[in-house]
TIRO-7550 format. One record per residue (C-alpha): y, z, x; residue in three letters. Coordinates in steps of 0.25 Angstrom, whole numbers, plus 2048, in hexadecimal, padded with zeros to 3 digits. Example, Ala and Ser with C-alpha at 12.3 -4.5 7.8 and 13.67 -1.06 7.14 Angstrom:
7EE81F831ALA/7FC81D837SER/
This chain:
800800800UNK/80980080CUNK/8107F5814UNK/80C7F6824UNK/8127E782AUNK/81A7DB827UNK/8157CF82EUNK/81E7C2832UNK/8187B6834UNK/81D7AB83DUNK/81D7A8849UNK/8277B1853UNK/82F7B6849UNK/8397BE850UNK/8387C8844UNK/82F7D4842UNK/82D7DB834UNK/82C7EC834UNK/8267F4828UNK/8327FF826UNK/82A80681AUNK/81B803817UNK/81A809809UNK/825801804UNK/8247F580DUNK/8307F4813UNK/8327EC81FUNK/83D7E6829UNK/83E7D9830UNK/8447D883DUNK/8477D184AUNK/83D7D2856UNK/8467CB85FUNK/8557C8860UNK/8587BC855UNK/8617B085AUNK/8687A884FUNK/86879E85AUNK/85B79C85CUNK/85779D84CUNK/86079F840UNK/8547A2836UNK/8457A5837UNK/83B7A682AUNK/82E7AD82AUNK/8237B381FUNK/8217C2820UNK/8167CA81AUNK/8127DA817UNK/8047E081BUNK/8017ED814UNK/7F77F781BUNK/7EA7F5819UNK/7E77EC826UNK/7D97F282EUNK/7D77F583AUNK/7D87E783EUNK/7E47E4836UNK/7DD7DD82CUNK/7DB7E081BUNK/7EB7E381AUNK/7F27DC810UNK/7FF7D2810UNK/8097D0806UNK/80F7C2805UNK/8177B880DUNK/8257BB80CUNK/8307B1813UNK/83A7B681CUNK/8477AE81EUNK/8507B382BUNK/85E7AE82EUNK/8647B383CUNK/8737B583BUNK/87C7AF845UNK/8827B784FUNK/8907AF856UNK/88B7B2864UNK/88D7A486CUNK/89B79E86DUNK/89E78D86CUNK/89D787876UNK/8A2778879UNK/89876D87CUNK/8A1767889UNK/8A776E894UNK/8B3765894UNK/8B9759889UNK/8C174E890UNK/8CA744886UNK/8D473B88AUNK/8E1737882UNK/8EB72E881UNK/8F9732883UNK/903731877UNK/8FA73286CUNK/8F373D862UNK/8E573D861UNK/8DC744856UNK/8D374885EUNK/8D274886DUNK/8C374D86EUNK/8BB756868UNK/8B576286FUNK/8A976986AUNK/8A3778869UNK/89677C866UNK/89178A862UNK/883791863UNK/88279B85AUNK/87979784EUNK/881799840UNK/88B78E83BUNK/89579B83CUNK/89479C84BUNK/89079084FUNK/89978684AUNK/8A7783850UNK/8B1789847UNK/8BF785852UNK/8C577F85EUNK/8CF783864UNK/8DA77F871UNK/8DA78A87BUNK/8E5781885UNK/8F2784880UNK/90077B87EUNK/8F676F87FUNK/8F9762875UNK/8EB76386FUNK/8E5769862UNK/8D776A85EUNK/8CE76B84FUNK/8C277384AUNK/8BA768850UNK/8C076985EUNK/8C675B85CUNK/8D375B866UNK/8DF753862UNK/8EC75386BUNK/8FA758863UNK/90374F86AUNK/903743871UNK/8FF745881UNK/90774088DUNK/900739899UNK/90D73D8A0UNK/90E74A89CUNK/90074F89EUNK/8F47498A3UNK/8E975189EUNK/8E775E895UNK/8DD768897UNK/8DB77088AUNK/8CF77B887UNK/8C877B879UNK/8C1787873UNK/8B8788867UNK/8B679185CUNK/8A8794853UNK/8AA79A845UNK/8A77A884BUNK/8B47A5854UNK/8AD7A7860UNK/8B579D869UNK/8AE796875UNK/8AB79D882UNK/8AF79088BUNK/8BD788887UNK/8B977A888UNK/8C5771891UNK/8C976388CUNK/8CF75A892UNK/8D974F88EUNK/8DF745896UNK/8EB73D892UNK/8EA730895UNK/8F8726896UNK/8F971D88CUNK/8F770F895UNK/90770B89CUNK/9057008A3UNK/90A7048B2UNK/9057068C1UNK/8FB7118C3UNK/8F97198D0UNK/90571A8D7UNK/90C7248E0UNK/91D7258DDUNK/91E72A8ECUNK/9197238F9UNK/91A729905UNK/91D723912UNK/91B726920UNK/92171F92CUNK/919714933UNK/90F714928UNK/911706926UNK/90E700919UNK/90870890DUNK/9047038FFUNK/90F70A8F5UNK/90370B8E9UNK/8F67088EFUNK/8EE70B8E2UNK/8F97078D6UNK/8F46FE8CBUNK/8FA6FA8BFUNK/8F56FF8B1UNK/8F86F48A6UNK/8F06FC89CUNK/8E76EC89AUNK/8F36E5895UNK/8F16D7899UNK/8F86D28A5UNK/8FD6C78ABUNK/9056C98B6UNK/90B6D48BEUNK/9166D48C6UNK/91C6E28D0UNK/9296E48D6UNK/9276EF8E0UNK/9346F28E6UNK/9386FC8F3UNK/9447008F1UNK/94D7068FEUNK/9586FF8FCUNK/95F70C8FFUNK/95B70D90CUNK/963709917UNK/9656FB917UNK/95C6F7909UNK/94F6FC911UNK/94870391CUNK/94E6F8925UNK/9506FE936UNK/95D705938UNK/9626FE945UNK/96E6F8948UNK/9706E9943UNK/9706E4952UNK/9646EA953UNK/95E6E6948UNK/9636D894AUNK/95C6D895AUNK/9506DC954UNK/94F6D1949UNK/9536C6956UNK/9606C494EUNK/96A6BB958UNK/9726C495EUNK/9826C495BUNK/9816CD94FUNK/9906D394DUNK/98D6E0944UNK/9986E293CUNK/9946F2935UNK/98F6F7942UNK/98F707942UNK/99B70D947UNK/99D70F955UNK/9A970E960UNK/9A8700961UNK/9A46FD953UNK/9AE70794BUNK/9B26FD93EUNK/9A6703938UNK/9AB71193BUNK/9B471292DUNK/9A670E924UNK/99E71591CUNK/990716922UNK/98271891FUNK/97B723923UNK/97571A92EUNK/981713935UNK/97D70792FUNK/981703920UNK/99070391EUNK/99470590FUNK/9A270190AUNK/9A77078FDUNK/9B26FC8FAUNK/9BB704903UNK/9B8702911UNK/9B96F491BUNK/9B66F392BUNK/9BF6E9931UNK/9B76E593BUNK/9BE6E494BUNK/9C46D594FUNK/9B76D095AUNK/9AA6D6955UNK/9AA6C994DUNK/9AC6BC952UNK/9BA6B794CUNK/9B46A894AUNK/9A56A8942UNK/99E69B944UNK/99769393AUNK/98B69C93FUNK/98B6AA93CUNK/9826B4933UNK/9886C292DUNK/97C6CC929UNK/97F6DA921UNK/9776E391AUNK/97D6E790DUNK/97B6EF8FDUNK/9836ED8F3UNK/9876EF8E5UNK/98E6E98DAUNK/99E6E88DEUNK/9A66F38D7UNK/9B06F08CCUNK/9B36E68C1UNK/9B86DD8CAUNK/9B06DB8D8UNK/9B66D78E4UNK/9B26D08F0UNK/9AB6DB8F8UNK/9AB6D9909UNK/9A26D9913UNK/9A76D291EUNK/9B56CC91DUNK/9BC6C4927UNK/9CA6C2924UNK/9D76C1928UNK/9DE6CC930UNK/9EB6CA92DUNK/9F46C1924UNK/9EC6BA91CUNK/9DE6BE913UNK/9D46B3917UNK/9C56B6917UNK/9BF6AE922UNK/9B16B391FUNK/9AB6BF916UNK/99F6C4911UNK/9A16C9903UNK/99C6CE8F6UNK/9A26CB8E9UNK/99A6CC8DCUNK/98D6CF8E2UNK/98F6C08EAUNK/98D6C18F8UNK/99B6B78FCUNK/99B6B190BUNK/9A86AD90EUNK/9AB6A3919UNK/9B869B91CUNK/9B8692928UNK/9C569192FUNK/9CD68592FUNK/9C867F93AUNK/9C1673936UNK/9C466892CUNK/9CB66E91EUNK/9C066E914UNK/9BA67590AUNK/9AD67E911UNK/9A368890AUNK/9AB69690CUNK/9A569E901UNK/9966A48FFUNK/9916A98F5UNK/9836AF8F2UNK/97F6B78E4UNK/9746C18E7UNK/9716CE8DEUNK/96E6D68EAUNK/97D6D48F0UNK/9806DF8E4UNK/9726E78E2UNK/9746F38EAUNK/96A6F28F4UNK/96A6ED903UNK/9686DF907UNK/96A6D8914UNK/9736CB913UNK/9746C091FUNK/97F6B591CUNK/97C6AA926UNK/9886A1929UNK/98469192EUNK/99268C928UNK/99268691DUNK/98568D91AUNK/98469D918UNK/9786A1914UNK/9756B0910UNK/9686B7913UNK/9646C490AUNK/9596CC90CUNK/9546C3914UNK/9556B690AUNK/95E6AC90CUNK/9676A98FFUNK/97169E8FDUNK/97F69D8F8UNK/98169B8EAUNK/98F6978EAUNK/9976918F7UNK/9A76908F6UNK/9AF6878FFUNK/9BC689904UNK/9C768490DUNK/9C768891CUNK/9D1693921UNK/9DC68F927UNK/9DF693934UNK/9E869F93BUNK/9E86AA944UNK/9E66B593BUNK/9DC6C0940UNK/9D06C2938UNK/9CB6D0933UNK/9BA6CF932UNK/9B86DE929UNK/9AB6E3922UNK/9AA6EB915UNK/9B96E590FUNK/9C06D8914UNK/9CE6DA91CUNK/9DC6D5913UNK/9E56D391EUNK/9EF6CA918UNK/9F66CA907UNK/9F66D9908UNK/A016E590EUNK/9F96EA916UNK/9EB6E391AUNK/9DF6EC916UNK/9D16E9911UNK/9CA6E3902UNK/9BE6DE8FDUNK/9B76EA901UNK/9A76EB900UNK/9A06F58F8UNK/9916F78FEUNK/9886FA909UNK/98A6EF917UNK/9806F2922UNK/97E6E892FUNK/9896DF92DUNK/9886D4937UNK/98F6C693CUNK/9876BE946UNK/9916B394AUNK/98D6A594EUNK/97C6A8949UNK/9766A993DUNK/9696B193BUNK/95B6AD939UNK/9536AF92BUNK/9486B6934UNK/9546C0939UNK/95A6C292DUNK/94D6C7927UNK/94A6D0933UNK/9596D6932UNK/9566DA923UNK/9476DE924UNK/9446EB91EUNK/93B6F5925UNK/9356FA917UNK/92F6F390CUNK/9256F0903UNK/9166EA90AUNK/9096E3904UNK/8FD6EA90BUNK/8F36DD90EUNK/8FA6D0906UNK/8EC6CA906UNK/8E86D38FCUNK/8F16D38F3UNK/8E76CD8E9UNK/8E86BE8E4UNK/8F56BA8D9UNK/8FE6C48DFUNK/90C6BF8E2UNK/9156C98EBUNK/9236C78F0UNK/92A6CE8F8UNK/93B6D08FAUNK/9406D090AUNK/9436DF90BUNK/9346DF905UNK/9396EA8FCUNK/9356E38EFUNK/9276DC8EDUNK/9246D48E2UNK/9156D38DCUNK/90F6C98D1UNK/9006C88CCUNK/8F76C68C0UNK/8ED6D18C2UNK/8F06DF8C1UNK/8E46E28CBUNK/8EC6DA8D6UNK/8F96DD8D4UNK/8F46EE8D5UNK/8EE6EA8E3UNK/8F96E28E7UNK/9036EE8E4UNK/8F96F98EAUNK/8FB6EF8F7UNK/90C6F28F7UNK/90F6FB901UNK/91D700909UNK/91F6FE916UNK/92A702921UNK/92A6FE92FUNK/934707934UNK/93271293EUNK/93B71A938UNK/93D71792AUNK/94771D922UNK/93F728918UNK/94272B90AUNK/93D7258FDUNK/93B7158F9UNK/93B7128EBUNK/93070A8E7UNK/9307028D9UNK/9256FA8D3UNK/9286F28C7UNK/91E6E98C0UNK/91D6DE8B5UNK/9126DB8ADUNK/9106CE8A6UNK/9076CD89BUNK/9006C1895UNK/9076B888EUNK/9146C588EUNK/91F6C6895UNK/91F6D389BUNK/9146DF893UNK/9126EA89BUNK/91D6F189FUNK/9186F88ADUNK/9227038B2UNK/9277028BFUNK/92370B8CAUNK/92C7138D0UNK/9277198DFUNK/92D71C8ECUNK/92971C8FCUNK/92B728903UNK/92F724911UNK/93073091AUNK/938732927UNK/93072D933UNK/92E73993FUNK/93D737948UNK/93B732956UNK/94073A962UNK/94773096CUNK/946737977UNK/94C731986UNK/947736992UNK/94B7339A2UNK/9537379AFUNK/95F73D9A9UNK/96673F9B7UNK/9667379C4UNK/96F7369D1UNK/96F7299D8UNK/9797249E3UNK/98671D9E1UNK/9827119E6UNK/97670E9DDUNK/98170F9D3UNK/98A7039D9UNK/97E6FB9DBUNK/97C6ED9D4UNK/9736F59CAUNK/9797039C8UNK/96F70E9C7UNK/96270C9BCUNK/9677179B0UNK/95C71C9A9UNK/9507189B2UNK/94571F9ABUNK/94971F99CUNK/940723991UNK/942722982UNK/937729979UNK/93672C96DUNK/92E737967UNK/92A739959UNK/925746954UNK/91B748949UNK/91475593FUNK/906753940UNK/8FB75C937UNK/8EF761941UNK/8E375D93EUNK/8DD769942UNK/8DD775936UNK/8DD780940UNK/8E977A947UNK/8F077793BUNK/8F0787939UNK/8F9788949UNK/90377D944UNK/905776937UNK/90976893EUNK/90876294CUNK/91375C953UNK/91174E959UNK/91A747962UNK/918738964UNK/91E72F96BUNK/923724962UNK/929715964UNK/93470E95EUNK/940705960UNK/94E70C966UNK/95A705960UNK/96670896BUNK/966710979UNK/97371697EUNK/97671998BUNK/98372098BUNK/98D724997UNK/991734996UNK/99D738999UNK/9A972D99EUNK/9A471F997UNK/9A07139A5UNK/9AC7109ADUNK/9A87009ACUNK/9B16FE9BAUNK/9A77089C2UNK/99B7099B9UNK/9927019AEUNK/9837049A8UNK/97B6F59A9UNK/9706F09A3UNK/96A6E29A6UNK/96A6DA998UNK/95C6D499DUNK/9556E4998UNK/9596DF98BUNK/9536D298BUNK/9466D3983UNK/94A6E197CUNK/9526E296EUNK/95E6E8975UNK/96B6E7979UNK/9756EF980UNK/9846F2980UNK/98B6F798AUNK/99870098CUNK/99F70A995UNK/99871698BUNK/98971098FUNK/98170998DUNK/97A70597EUNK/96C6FD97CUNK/9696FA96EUNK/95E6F2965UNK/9526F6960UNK/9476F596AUNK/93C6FF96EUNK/94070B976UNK/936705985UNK/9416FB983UNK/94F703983UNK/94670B98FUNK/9456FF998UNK/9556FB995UNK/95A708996UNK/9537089A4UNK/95A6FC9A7UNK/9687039A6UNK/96F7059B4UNK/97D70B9B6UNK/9877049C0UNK/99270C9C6UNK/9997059D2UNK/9A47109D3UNK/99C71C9D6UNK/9A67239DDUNK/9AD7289D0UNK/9A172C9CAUNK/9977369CDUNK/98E7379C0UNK/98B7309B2UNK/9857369A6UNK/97D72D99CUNK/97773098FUNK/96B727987UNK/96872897AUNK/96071E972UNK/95E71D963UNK/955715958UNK/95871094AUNK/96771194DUNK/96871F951UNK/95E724945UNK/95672A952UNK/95E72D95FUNK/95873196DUNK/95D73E975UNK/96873D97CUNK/96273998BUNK/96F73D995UNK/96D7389A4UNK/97773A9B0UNK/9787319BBUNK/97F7369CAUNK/98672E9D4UNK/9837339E1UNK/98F7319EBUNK/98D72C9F8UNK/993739A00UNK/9867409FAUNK/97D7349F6UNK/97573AA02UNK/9717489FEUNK/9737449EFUNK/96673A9F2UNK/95D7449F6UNK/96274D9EAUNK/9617429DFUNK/95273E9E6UNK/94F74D9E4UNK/95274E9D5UNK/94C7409D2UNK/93E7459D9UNK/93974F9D2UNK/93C7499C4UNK/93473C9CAUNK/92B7469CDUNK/92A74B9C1UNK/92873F9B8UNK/91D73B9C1UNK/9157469C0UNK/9147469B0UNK/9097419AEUNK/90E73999EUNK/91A7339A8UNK/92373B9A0UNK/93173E9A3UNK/93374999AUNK/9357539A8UNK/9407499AFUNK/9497499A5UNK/94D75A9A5UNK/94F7599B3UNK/95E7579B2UNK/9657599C0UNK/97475C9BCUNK/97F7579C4UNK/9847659C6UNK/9767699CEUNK/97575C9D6UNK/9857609DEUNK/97F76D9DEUNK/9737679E7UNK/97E75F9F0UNK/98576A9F5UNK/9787739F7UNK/9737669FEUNK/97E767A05UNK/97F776A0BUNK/96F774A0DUNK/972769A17UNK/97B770A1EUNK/97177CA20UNK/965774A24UNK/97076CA2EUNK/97077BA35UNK/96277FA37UNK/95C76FA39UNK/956773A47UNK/94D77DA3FUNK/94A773A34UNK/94876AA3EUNK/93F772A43UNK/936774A37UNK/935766A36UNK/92E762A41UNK/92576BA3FUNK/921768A32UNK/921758A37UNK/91775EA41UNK/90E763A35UNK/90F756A2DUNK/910747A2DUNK/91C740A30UNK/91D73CA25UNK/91C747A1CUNK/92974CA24UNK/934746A1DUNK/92D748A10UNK/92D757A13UNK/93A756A19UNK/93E751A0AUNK/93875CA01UNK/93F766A0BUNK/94D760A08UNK/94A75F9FAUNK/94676D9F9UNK/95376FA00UNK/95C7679F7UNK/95576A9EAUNK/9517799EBUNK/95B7819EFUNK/96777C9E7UNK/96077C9DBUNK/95B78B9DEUNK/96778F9E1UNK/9717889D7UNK/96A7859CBUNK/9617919C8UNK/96A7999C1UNK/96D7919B4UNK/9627869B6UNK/9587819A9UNK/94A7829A8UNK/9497749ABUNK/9507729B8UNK/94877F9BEUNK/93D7789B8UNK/94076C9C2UNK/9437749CEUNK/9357789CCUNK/92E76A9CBUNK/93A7689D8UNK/9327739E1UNK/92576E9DDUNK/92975F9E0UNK/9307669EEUNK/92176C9F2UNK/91A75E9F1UNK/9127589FDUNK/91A74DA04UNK/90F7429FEUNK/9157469F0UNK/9237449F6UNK/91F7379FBUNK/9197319EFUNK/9267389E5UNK/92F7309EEUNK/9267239EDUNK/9267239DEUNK/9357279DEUNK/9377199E6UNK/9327139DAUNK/93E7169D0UNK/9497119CFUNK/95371B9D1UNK/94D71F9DDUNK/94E7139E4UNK/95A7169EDUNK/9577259F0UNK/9487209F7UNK/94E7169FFUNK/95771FA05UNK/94D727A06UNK/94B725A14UNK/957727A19UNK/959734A13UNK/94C73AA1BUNK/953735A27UNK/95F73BA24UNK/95A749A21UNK/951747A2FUNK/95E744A37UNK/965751A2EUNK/95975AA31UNK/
């Protein structure tokens, strides 16, 4: 009558059923093991009841019915969503609103639609243009900018219906794509440039995007534009007679704006550039240039050349505006020739004098060019080959449009007044004064009478030193059509295929040949036209605006090394040749550079290296200059022979100040001419020392050399004796001294100044010490044989020597200079004692080499003489 068990079958139920009370058969029904929703929702299973009476074998009880028992497992909201990628990517198109972007997903584990479903979506990023729904699609608010941002990086949460959000943000990406402008790709607004890289591609990986509109042809302007540089471009900076040398221009150039020195002051008044060269007129100002610079008669020959920018004239009403103006000095006004702008006409007047038959003859020339008003350098030649005058700009050669005739001047005595900048009213007016004045920049005015110049020189006087390049023409690819202008600061480029015309403009490149550029920044523009098919233009490509930076080259050191003081007999100077000046001068220049170690435990001891190199380049003008009271031409001159200068691109003027040698030539060149350079004196009596001073210079005056001073003695015949022995004493030991350095350097020489002071100084101690050695000459005597008894004859005399000059040099020195000496002169007197102390055979092979120089050649050959003197003294 009683319930003992509950029985459930199936298989692995994880349920187990307990009798609570047998008599009235309750029971309970629970877990064996923890229950996972996850892994089952529900289970179904029969359970029956067994009452008592089962046997000892668990048999005869009895079972009540199959009942059906149905579980459902409730959800607990333990796992949190979690997204199905780690990262969403989408691109978009700037300037427009999408619906949906993308759409992100999240997935939950947990087993009831409550916990497992995705209830929200939420935009954990803040102040991002983006919004997103219930079903994680993403949408942006406003329209994106290519310009304003590239990319946005926004994190997106999720959310189920319990609220539980996601452990891990998910991150989406969005780029912004431009919306498709036609235009160059892959470019660089800065280039940089370094001196002596020679020529490098401007944009070697640009291409042209012409998002697949269908082309036909391309053409490209690129254009370098320095026009405010110097003289239009990166030309040299030398002189215009240099210049004109190197270009093998006919010489008779007669510079009409040369920079303002003594003998060329009408410039003096003009405002300058910063580099001596341009001349700019404001309307106000006219240099009257003096009466014999110019020829007063031009023949039907001659060639003006100028440099000049200009602009539109001012005023309503524009006025003839000078820039060279021959006219009459007094009297009258008459214009016998000019060159003129008037109306952005380039006008070359020309009237002949009366002289031949009275007829009508061309007298005006005309030329209409934009450039004569565009602001920007350009180099004019007008070539006179009367009644032909042909004008060269830039290099090209351009006709007259309009030719005028006129009568001939009549003839008279009146002076003429040649100006520049303004044209001289000598006559019609109170008081005579200057109009027409030009407004503008003038540079390198020249008139070459009785010449005119060749096409090939006039396009070497303009060349530019910087411009645009083609790496490898043969490559340019097939159908390309280039041109470039003379300055070759403007290529033009045509094609039909856009792959060639990208490779051809990846090939442009910027070069400059100078060694010394000017730095600072060129502007570099790129503008393009596209034809279409059958359309005019229908692709606007914008133009590309860069620059090239050019920086400043390492300065050179000139330095000028040599003998800085010498003492020589009177009569060297009086003979046909004079004395050799500067023997052994040396001109180096010396660049120095920062270099990076390449060693890392170095780099920690010092940042950079210093490096020193010795670098060449071209001088421009040597001058040897006269210190103190200028030459007495009646007594005294400084010669050259004109044949040095054969071969060389120099020339020399001289004066009673120096000596000046000018061109542009390499500095082995102004060595070997300077060497060449011997002062005269024929009235040495009036003078007993010169002083001189040598300064050289490159890219007129840019970089100038130390200032090399050198003194020169005249040595009077009452002392010429003595003062022989003293001047071959203090030539010695810095002979000596240049041979024993083993680079042949003559850094050491050039310190070992002997004042003039220090040199009567050692006359008169000579003097006393001859008078004592006159008093004890039996004792010497006596010392003397018996050292000639020790050694060979021939050894004698050379001891004999080292004993006087221990005599002459030692002493007085010791004596007089010690107290208030420099380091460098006790430094000699050193090298002096050591060179005192040397065996007669170094003695013997010093005197032999000293045989070789020049200088030394009148001291040796009296060398003889003076051993038998001092014998007969001793």
């Amino acid at each position: 009558g009683e319930i003992c068990a509950f029985k459930i079958h199936g298989q692995e139920m994880p349920f187990e059923a307990v009798v609570l009370n047998k008599t009235s058969g309750e029971g309970r029904l629970r877990a064996k093991s923890p229950i996972d929703c996850e892994l089952q929702k529900e289970y179904t299973f029969i359970i029956q009841a067994y009452d008592c009476g089962s046997g000892p074998g668990g048999t005869n009880w009895k079972k009540s019915h199959k009942a059906v028992v149905h579980i459902q497992v409730k959800d607990v909201n333990e796992f949190s969503p979690a997204f199905k990628e780690s990262v969403y990517k989408a691109t978009v198109t700037e300037g427009k609103i999408y619906d949906s972007i993308l759409q992100v997903e999240a997935v939950d584990e947990d087993c009831s639609p409550q916990y497992s479903q995705i209830c929200n979506y939420e935009i954990v990023t803040t102040d991002v243009p983006f919004a997103i729904d219930r079903n994680g699609n993403i949408r942006n608010t406003e329209k994106l900018s290519y310009d304003k941002q590239h990319q946005y990086e926004i994190m997106v949460t999720a959310f189920d219906c319990g609220q539980k959000h996601a452990t891990e943000d998910v991150l989406v990406r969005v780029n912004v794509k431009p919306v498709c402008k036609p235009g160059w790709q892959d470019w660089n607004k800065r280039i940089e440039y370094r001196p002596g890289s020679g020529s490098i591609p401007l944009f070697p990986s640009i291409h042209l995007e012409t998002c697949d509109g269908p082309v036909s042809s391309i053409h490209i302007t690129t254009e370098l534009q320095t026009n405010y540089i110097g003289k239009g471009c990166d030309r040299e900076t030398y002189s215009e007679k240099s210049l004109q040398k190197l270009c093998g221009a006919s010489s008779g150039a007669i510079d009409l704006l040369p920079s303002p020195t003594t003998t060329t002051n009408w410039t003096a008044g003009l405002l300058m550039d910063s580099n001596d060269i341009i001349f700019k007129f404001d309307g106000k100002q006219g240099a009257k240039i003096p009466d014999g610079i110019v020829p007063k008669n031009l023949t039907d020959q001659f060639t003006i050349t100028l440099w000049m920018k200009h602009g539109p004239s001012p005023g309503l009403r524009a006025e003839k505006e000078t820039i060279l103006c021959n006219s009459d000095k007094t009297e009258m006004n008459r214009h016998h020739y000019a060159l003129y702008v008037h109306n952005c006409r380039l006008v070359f007047l020309l009237r002949k004098d009366f002289d031949q038959a009275d007829t009508f003859r061309p007298a005006e020339f005309h030329w209409k060019l934009d450039q004569i008003c565009d602001k920007e350098w350009h180099y004019y030649v007008v070539n006179v080959e009367f009644p032909v005058v042909t004008l060269y700009m830039d290099g090209t050669t351009y006709e007259p449009y309009l030719v005028t005739n006129d009568w001939p001047i009549h003839p008279s005595h009146i002076a003429m007044q040649l100006t520049v900048g303004a044209c001289w009213q000598g006559g019609e007016v109170t008081k005579p004064r200057f109009a027409q004045y030009f407004h503008g920049s003038l540079a390198s005015l020249t008139i070459r009478p009785g010449k005119i110049e060749s096409q090939k020189v006039i396009s070497c006087l303009q060349a530019c030193k910087e411009g645009l390049d083609i790496n490898s023409l043969e490559s340019l690819g097939q159908g390309i059509k280039y041109h470039f202008n003379p300055s070759q600061s403007v290529l033009v480029m045509e094609g039909d295929d856009i792959e060639n015309i990208n490779q051809a403009l990846q090939k442009v490149s910027y070069i400059n040949s100078r060694q010394f550029p000017t730095a600072g920044v060129r502007r570099l523009k790129v503008s393009s036209k596209v034809q279409c098919f059958g359309e005019d233009v229908c692709i606007s490509i914008p133009d590309i605006d860069a620059y090239v930076m050019v920086f400043q080259a390492n300065e050179p050191k000139i330095t000028i090394t040599g003998m800085d003081h010498f003492a020589r007999p009177a009569a060297q100077f009086e003979s046909e040749r004079g004395v050799i000046l500067l023997p052994d001068i040396r001109i180096v220049s010396t660049v120095t550079k920062m270099e990076h170690p390449m060693d890392l435990r170095e780099y920690d001891r010092a940042n950079k290296q210093v490096v020193v190199e010795e670098m060449l380049h071209n001088l421009d003008f040597c001058d040897v200059l006269v210190i103190g009271a200028e030459l007495d031409p009646a007594q005294e001159c400084l010669e050259l022979d004109p044949r040095e200068l054969q071969g060389k691109h120099l020339d020399a003027t001289n004066s009673t100040a120096g000596y000046s040698i000018y061109g542009v030539d390499s500095m082995f060149s102004y060595e070997q001419v300077l060497r060449q350079l011997h002062y005269r004196n024929w009235g040495t009596s009036a003078t007993s020392d010169r002083k001189f001073r040598v300064k050289c210079s490159e890219l007129n005056g840019r970089y100038t050399s130390n200032e090399f001073n050198l003194e020169v003695n005249i040595l009077h015949s009452s002392n010429s004796n003595f003062m022989d022995h003293v001047n071959h004493m203090i030539v010695q030991p810095q002979f000596l001294q240049s041979v024993q350095d083993p680079e042949g350097s003559v850094s050491a020489v050039h310190n070992s100044v002997v004042p003039s002071v220090t040199t009567i100084v050692i006359i008169i101690c000579v003097s006393i010490l001859v008078f004592v050695i006159t008093l004890g000459v039996y004792r010497i005597r006596t010392a003397h044989q018996h050292s000639s008894a020790e050694h060979e004859g021939a050894k004698e005399n050379e001891m004999d020597w080292d004993d006087s000059a221990l005599t002459i040099t030692v002493n007085p020195m010791e004596k007089y200079e010690k107290p208030h000496q420099t380091e460098e002169e006790s430094e000699e007197e050193d090298i002096d004692d050591e060179e005192e102390d040397t065996t007669s055979a170094e003695s013997d092979d010093s005197e032999e080499e000293e045989e070789e120089e020049e200088e030394e050649e009148v001291i040796v050959q009296k060398g003889d003489k003076q051993n038998a003197t001092r014998q007969e003294q001793l």
